[in-house]
ZABAGU-126901 format. One record per residue: z, y, x of N, C-alpha, C in turn; residue in one letter. Coordinates in pm, whole numbers, plus 50000, padded with zeros to 5 digits. Example, Ala and Ser with C-alpha at 12.3 -4.5 7.8 and 13.67 -1.06 7.14 Angstrom:
ZABAGU-126901
507804943151319507804955051230507804967051320A 507084977551285507144989451367507875000351290S 
END
This chain:
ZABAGU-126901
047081609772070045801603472036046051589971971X 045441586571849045401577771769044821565371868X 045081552871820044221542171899042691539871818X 041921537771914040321538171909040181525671938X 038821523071862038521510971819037721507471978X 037611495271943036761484472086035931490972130X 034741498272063033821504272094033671517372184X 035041521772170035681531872253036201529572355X 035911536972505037381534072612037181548872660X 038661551972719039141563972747039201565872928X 038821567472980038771569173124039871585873186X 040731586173228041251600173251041111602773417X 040481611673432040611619073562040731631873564X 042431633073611043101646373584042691650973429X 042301663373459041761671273344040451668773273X 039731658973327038361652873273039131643473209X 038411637573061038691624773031037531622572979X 036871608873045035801602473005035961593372899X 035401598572816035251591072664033841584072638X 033891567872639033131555772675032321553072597X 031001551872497030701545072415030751530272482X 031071517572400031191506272475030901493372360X 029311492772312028291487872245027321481372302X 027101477672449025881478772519024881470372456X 025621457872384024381446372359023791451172235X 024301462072174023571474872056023001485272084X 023001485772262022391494972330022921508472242X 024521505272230025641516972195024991522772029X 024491514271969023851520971840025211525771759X 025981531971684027031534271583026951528271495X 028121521671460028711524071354029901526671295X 030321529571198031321533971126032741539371206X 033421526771231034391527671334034111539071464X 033481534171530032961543871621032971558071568X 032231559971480031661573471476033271582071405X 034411574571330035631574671299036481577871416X 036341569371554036631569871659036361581871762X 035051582971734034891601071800035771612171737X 035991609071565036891619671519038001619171564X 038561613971531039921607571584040181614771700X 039491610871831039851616271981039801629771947X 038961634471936038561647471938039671653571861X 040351649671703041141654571650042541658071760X 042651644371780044301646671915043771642672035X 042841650372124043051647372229044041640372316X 044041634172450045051630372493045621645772571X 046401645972597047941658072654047221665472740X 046991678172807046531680872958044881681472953X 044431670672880042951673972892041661681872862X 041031689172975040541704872959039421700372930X 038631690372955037051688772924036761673372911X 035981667772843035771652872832034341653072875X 034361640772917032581636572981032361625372874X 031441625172823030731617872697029361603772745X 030221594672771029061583972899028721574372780X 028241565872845028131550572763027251536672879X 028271528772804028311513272892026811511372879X 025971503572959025071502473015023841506773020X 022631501172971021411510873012020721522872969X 021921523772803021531534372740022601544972643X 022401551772620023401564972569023571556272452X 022761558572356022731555772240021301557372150X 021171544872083020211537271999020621543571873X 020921550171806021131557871652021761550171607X 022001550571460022771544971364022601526971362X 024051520871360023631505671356023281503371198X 022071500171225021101501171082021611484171004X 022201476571102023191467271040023571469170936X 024781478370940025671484370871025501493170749X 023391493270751022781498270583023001488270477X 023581493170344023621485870265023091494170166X 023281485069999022601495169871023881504369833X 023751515469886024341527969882023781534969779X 024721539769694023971546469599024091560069603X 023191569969556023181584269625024321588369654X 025361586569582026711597169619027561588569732X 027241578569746027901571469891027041576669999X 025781575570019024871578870147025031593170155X 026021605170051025901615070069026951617870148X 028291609370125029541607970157029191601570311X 028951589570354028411585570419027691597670552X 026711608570497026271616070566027301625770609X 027881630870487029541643270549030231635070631X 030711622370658031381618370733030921620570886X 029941616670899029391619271017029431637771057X 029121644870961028511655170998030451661471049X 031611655670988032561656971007032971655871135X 033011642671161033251638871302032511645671400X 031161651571407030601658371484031041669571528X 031591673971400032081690071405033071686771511X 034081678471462035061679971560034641681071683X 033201674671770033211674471874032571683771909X 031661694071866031191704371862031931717071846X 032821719971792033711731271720034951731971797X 035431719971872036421719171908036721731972025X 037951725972053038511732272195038321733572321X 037411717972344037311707372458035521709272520X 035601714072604034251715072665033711694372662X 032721696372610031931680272603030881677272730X 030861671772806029321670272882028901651172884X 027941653272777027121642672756026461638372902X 026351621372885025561620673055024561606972959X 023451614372985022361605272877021661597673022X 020771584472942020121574172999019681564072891X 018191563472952017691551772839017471557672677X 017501552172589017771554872428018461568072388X 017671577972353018951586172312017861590372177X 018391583772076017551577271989018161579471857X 017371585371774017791591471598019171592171585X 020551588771514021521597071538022521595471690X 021851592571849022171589771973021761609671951X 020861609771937019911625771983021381635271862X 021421631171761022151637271721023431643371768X 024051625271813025431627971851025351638572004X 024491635072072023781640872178024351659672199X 023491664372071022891674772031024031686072025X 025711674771971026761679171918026961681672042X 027011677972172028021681372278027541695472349X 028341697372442028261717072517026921718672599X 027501703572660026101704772836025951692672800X 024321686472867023701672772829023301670772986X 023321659473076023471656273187021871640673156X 020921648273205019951636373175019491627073295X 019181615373272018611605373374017251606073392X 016731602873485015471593273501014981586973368X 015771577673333015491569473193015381571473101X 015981579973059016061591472937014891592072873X 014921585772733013831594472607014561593472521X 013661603372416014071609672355013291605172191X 013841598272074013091597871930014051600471805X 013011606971739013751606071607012331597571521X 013111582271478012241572571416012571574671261X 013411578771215013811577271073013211574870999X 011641585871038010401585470908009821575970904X 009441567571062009361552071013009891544170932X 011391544770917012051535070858012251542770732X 011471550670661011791555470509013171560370504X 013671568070604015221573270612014541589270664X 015741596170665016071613270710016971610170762X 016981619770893018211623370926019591630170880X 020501622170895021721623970838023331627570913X 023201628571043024101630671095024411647871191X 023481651971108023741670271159022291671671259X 021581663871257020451663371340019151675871287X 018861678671193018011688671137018771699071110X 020171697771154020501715971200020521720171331X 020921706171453021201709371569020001708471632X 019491697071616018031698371722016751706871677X 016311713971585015561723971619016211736871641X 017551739271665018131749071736017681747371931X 017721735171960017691735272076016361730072131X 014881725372011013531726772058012791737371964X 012881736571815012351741671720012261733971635X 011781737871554011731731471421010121722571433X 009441731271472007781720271522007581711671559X 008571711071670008681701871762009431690571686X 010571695271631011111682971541010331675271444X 009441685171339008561679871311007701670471354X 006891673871450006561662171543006851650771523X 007931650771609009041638871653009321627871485X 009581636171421010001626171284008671620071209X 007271629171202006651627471156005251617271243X 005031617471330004591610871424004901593971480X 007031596571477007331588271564007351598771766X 007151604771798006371608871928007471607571968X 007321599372131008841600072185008711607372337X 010001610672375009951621072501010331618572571X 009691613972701010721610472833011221622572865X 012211616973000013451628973011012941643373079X 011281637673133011221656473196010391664473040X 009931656772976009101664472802010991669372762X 012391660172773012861667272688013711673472742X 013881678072908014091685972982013221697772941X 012161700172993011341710372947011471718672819X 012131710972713011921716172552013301721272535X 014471715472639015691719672641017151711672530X 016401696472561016861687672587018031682972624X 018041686272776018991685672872019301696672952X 020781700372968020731711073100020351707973257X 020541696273266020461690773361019271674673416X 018951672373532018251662373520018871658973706X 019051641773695019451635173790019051624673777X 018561614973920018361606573922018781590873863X 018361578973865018771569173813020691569473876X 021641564873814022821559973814024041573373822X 022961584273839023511599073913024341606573820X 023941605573694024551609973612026081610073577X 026641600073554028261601573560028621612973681X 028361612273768028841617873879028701634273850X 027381635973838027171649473805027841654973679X 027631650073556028601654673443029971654773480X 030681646673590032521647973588032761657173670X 031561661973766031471672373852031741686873746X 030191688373689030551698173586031671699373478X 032391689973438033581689973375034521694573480X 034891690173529035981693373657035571713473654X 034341714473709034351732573687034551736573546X 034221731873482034311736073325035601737473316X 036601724773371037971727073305039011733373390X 038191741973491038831751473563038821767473507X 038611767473433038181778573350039281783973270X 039591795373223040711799673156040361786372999X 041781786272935041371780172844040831790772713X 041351800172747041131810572613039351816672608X 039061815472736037091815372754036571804272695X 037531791872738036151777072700035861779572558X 037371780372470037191780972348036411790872263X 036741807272346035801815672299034211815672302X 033681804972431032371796972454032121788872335X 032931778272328032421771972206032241776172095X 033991783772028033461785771927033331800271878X 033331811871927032791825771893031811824071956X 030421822772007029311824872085028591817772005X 028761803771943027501803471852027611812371692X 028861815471675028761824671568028441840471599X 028461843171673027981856671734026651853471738X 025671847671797024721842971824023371844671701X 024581840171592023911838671441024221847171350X 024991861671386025441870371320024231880171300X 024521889671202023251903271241023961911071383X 023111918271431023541924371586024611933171516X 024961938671462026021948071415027271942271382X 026971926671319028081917871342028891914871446X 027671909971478027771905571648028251910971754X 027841920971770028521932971868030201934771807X 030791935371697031731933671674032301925271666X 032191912571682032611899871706033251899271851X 032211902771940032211900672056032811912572140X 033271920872067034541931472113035921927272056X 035831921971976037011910971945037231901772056X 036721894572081036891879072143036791884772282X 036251895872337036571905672486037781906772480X 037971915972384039531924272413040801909072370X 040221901872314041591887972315041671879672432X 040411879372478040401874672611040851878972727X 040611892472772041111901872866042401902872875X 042941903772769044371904372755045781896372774X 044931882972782045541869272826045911871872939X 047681865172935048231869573113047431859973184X 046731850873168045601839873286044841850873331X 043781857873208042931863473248043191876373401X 044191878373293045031891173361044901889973579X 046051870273589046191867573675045051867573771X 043731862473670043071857873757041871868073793X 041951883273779041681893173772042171897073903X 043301896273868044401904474025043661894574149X 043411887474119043121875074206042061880074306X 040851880074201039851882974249039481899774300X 040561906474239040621921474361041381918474459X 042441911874480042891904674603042091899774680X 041171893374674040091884974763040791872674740X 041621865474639042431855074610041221844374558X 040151854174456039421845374392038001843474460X 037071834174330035971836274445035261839474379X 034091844774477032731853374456031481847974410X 030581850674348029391845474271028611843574393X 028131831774420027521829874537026551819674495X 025021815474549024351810474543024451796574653X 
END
């Protein structure tokens, strides 16, 4: 792993590694570096690590783009400008590495974005939810009008940009938002929890989770069904899988229990 800028800190527990936004008096807004800095990790993980938890220093996830950092960009820079981002996202989306976001406070035009990119979203009490752009005579630019009306709709996004309308955390629980909802401070805890199970998992599943399942997902069913007899039979076949098969006819493993 490359070294990451100030705005970044790396937290490792075991196989979790908590990756920091660390902006607070920007109420973690991005810029440049940073959003360079998510690629980066994500490109070389550190050694050993099965799942990252996605936090940020104090009362809020993230405030969107540091609008600081707008200058007179002329179309083919703000276009460049936009692939960069949509780059770095990928990495954290596409990757290898199960992500679990732990939101609070601001999770705010490209915060919702960066948000949007991770596996599982871990929400607070505090938690809302805006996309302001259309106020400020901007669009979204950081993969946000492909990812978030996948996970409310497209209406609803509408809404949101065209309005201003913002969502506390049970409106964006409800719309599917968040997988999760925990009380004020609760969050870290619960996302390193779910990482920790996440990164107990064969590794040859997480990856087939991330990345064959949303392309199956978006295939025609005839695709799809053949996709997903692929990524069975590569999976099954893995001596883990194998092991952990024998396991569980042994009574070695454990049982689906409520």
């Amino acid at each position: 792993m490359s070294s990451l800028p100030e705005s970044l800190i790396v937290e490792r527990q075991g196989e979790v590694a908590v990756l920091r936004l660390s902006r607070p008096r920007k109420r973690n807004a991005l810029d440049d570096a940073t959003v360079l800095g998510i690629e980066d990790f994500f490109a070389r993980p550190p050694e050993g690590v099965r799942a990252v938890v996605l936090d940020a220093e104090g009362d809020h996830f993230c405030a969107g783009l540091d609008l600081s950092e707008l200058d007179d960009r002329d179309v083919v820079a703000a276009m460049e400008h936009s692939r960069m981002w949509h780059r770095a996202f990928a990495r954290l989306a596409e990757g290898r590495l199960p992500v679990v976001s732990v939101l609070k406070g601001a999770v705010v035009g490209g915060g919702l974005e960066l948000a949007s990119a991770t596996h599982l979203r871990v929400a607070e009490d505090s938690t809302f939810y805006a996309l302001p752009e259309g106020q400020h005579g901007l669009f979204v630019g950081g993969g946000g009008s492909v990812r978030v009306p996948r996970l409310i709709g497209v209406h609803r996004m509408t809404d949101m940009m065209l309005t201003g309308r913002v969502l506390d955390a049970d409106e964006g629980h409800t719309l599917g938002l968040s997988h999760y909802r925990t009380g004020p401070g609760e969050g870290l805890a619960r996302a390193c929890e779910l990482a920790r199970t996440v990164a107990g998992n064969s590794a040859i599943t997480n990856v087939a989770v991330l990345q064959a399942l949303p392309r199956i997902a978006e295939a025609s069913p005839d695709h799809g069904f053949m996709m997903e007899s692929l990524v069975a039979a590569v999976a099954s076949s893995s001596a883990e899988a194998q092991e952990r098969m024998r396991a569980f006819l042994d009574g070695r493993g454990g049982k689906v229990s409520r």
